[in-house]
N, C-alpha and C positions, 0 to 999 in steps of 0.2 A: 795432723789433726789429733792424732792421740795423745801429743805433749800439751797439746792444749787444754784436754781433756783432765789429764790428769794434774794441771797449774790448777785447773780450777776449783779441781777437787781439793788442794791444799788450801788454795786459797779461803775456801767455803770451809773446812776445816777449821781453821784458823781462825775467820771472821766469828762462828759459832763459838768458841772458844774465848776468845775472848770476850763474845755478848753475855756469855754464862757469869764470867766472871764479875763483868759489871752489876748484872743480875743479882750476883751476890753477895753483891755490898746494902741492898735496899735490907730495910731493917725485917721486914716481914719473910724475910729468906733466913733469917740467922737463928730464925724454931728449928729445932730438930725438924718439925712439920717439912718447914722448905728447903731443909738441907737433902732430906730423903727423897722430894720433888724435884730438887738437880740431879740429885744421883740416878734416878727412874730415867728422866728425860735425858741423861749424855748416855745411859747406857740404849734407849732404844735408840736413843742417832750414831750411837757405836755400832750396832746390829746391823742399822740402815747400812750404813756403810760398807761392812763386810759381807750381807745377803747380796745384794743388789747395786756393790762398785764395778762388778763386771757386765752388769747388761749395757750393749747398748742396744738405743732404741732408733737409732737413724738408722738402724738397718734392713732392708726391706726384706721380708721374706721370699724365700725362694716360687716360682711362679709352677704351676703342673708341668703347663705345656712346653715350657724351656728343658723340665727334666724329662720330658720324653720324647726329645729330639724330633719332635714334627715341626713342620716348618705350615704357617699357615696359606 
């Protein structure tokens, strides 16, 4: 599960990467304006990345009564 995890994470990588690039051939990206609005935007999905590549969220938190060995 985790190689799949992390295929997808390059994948989606990847995919972002190169939608950027295409992004920035439209002529309204080639202002200083919209150059400095790619750069803002790959760096908070660079952030994303490195905050929050390690959560996962399928994972179910731990339960009371399991950690207190009572049986019900």
């Amino acid at each position: 599960m985790d190689k799949w995890i992390n295929r997808a994470a390059i994948i989606l990588a990847l995919v972002l990467l190169g939608g950027s690039v295409l992004l920035a051939q439209s002529a309204t990206l080639k202002s200083p304006l919209g150059v400095l609005l790619l750069f803002v935007l790959g760096v908070v999905v660079s952030f994303g990345f490195v905050f929050f590549g390690s959560l996962k969220f399928d994972d179910a938190p731990p339960r009371a009564d399991a950690e207190s060995g009572r049986r019900p």
